[in-house]
C-alpha positions in Angstrom: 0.0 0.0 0.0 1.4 3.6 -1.6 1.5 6.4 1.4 -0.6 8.3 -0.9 -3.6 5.2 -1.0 -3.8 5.0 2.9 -7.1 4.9 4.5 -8.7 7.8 5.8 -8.8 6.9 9.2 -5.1 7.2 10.0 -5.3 10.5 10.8 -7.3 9.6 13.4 -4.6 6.7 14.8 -1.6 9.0 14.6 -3.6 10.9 17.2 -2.8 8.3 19.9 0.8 7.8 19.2 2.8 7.1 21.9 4.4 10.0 23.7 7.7 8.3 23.6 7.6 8.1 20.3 7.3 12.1 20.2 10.5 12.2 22.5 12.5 10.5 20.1 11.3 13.2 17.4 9.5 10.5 15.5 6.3 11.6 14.4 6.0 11.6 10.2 3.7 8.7 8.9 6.1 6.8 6.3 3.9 3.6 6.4 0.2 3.0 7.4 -1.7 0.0 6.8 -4.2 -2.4 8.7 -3.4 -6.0 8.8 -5.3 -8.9 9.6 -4.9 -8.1 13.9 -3.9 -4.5 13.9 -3.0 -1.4 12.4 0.5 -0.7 11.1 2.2 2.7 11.7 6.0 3.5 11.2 7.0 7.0 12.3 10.0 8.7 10.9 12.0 11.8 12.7 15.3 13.6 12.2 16.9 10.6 14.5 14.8 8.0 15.0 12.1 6.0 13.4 9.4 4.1 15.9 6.8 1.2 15.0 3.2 1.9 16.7 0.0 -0.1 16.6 -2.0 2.6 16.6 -3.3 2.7 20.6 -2.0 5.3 23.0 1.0 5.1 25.2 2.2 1.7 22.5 5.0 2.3 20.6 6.7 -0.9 19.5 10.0 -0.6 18.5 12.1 2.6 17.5 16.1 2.6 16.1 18.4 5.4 15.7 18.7 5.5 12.6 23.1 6.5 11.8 23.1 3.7 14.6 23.8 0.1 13.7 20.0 -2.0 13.7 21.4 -4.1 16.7 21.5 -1.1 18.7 18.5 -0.8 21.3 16.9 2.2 22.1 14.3 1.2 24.7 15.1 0.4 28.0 13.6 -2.9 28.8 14.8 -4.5 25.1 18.5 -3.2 26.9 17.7 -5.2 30.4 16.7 -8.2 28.7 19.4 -8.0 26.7 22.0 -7.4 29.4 20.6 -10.7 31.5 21.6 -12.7 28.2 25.7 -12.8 29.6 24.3 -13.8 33.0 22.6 -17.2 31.8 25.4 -19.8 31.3 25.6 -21.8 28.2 23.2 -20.1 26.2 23.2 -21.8 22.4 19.3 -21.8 21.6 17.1 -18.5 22.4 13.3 -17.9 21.7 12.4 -14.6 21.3 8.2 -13.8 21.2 7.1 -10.6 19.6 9.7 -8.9 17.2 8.1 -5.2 16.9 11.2 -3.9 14.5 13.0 -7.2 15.1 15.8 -5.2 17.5 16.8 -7.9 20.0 16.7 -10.9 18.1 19.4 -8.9 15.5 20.7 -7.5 18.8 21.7 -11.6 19.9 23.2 -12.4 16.4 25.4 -9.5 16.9 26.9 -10.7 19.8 26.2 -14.4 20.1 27.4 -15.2 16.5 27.0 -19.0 17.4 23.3 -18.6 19.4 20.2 -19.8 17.8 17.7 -17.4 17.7 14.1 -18.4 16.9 12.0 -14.9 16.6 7.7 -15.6 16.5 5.5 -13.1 15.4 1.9 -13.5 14.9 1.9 -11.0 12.1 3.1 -11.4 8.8 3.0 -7.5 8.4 4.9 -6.3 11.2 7.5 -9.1 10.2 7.4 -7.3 6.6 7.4 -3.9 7.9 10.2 -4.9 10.4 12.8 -6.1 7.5 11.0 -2.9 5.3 11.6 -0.6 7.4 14.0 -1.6 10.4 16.7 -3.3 8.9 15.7 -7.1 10.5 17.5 -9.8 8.6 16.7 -13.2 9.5 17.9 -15.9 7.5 17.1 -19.9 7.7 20.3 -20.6 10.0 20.5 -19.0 13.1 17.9 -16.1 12.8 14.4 -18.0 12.3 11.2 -15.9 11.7 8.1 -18.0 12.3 4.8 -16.1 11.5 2.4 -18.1 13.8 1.1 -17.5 17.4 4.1 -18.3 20.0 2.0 -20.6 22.2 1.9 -22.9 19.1 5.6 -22.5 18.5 6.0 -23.4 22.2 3.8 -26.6 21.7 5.4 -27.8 18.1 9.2 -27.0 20.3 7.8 -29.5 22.8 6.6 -31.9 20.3 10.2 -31.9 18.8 11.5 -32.0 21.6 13.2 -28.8 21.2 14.2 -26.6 24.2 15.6 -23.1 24.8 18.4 -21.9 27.2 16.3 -18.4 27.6 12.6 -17.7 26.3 11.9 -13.9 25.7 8.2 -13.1 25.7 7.7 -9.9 24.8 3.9 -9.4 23.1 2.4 -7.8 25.8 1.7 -3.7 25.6 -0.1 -1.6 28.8 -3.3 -2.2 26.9 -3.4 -5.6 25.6 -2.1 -8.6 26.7 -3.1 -12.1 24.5 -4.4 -13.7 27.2 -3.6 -17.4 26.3 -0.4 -16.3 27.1 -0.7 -15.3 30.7 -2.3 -18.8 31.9 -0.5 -21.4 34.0 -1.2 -23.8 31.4 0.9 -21.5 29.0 3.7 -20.7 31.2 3.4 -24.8 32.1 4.3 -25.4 28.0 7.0 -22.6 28.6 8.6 -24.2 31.2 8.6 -27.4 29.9 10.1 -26.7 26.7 12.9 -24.7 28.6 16.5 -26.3 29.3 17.1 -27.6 33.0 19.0 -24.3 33.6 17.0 -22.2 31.2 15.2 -18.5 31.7 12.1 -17.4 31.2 12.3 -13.3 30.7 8.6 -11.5 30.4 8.3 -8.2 29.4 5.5 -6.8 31.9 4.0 -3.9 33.3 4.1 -3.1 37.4 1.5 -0.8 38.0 -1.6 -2.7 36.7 -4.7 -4.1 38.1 -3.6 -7.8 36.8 -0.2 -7.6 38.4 -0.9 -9.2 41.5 -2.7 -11.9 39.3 0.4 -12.2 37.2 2.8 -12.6 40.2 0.4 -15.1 41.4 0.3 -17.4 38.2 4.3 -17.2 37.8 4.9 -18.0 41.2 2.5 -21.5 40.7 4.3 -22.8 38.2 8.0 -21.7 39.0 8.0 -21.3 42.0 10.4 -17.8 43.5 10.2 -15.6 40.6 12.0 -11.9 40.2 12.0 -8.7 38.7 13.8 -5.8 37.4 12.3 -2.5 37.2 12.5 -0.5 34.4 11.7 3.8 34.9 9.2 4.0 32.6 7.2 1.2 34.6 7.7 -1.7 32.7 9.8 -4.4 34.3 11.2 -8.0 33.6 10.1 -11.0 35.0 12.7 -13.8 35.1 11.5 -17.2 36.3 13.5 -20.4 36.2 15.8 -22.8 38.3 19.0 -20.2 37.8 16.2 -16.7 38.3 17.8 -15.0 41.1 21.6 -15.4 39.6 20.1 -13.7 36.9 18.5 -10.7 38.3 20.8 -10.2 41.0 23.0 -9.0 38.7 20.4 -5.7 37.2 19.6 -3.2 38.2 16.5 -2.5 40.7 15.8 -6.3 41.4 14.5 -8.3 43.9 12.2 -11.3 44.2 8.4 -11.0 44.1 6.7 -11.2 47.0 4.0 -14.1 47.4 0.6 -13.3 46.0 -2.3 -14.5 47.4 -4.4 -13.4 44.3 -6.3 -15.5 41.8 -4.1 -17.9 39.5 -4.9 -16.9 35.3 -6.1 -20.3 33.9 -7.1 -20.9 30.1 -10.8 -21.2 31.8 -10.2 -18.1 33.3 -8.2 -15.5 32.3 -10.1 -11.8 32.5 -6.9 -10.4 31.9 -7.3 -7.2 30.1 -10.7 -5.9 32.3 -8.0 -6.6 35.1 -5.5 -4.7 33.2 -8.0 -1.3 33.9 -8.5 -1.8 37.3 
């Protein structure tokens, strides 16, 4: 779709952009379209060029653009990132949710030899993402899969496949896919994780479901931990070799015990928690 054929409600999106997104200087529409899940905005500035789905406070991904596409902008992509040299032995990472594809091009810069598998649900955002954000995967050792990640979770197990750290990062203050916040789900995860492997969730402190979250972590793993992030996100890390992990961030410590309701695939309310 040509700039110049985009639908007439896009004004109307770049409305909502996400304020961040305006920090960076990145505000020009370069690319609008609606897929089959979402709407599809890239925003171009003097510096920096974002990704946005259309809803307030959700930008995606943004690069600099004179910087190399493995550098990462956002804070939480950098955390995640760092916790990477703190997990021993990692060959095989799953990374779920790609926005402009910076962390799984941010591994293959420095982990030459890891394995990265990178799931996306949406065939445009992968397309915009190599368009538009300089992601390169190849059929070696940067794997794009266009498919839901809980599938690519159950297919790894099937294989028998497992992963020395899993990155899940599809959730956004507004939505979260809720068949991937149930203990069933982070059951699959666990299960298709190495002995010493990580589980690192992208998440968000300061809503009404976080309690709920904490609570359906701890049942399947047990201690889990965070690391806080200033703009309010923060990392969850669960997993046998957690705590080695965080201790090593900054702002961490280990979730206290919830008492609050466990998310099951029967029931998950997550995002009328989310408001709360």
């Amino acid at each position: 779709m040509m700039i110049k054929t985009l639908v007439a409600g896009a004004l109307a999106l770049l409305a909502a952009v996400d304020a961040q997104a305006q920090v960076f200087g990145a505000t020009k529409p370069i690319w609008v379209q609606r897929s089959m899940y979402r709407n599809i905005i890239v925003l171009d500035g003097p510096t920096h060029r974002c990704l946005t789905f259309g809803r307030r406070s959700a930008r995606q991904s943004c690069m600099e653009k004179d910087a190399p596409a493995t550098k990462l902008v956002f804070g939480y992509t950098q955390r995640m990132f760092d916790a990477l040299q703190y997990v021993p032995n990692v060959k095989r990472v799953l990374v779920i949710g790609i926005g402009g594809g910076s962390i799984p091009m941010a591994i293959r810069e420095k982990y030459p030899d890891v394995m990265v598998d990178a799931v996306e649900l949406d065939q445009e955002v992968i397309n915009v993402a190599e368009r538009f954000f300089n992601f390169k995967p190849n059929n070696e050792l940067l794997r794009v899969f266009a498919e839901d990640g809980r599938v690519h979770i159950r297919r790894a197990i099937r294989e028998g496949v497992k992963f020395d750290v899993v990155m899940l990062d599809a959730f956004d203050k507004d939505y979260i896919p809720e068949h991937m916040a149930t203990a069933e789900f982070l059951a699959q995860v666990k299960s298709a994780l190495t002995p010493n492997g990580i589980l690192m969730s992208n998440t968000y402190k300061k809503t009404g479901f976080a309690k709920y979250e904490e609570a359906t972590y701890q049942h399947v793993f047990g201690g889990v931990y965070e690391s806080a992030i200033p703009n309010g996100n923060r990392i969850i890390f669960a997993g046998k070799h957690a705590a080695d992990v965080a201790n090593h961030l900054p702002d961490s410590a280990r979730i206290d015990k919830s008492d609050a309701t466990v998310m099951r695939d029967r029931f998950s309310p997550v995002n009328s928690l989310l408001v709360r």
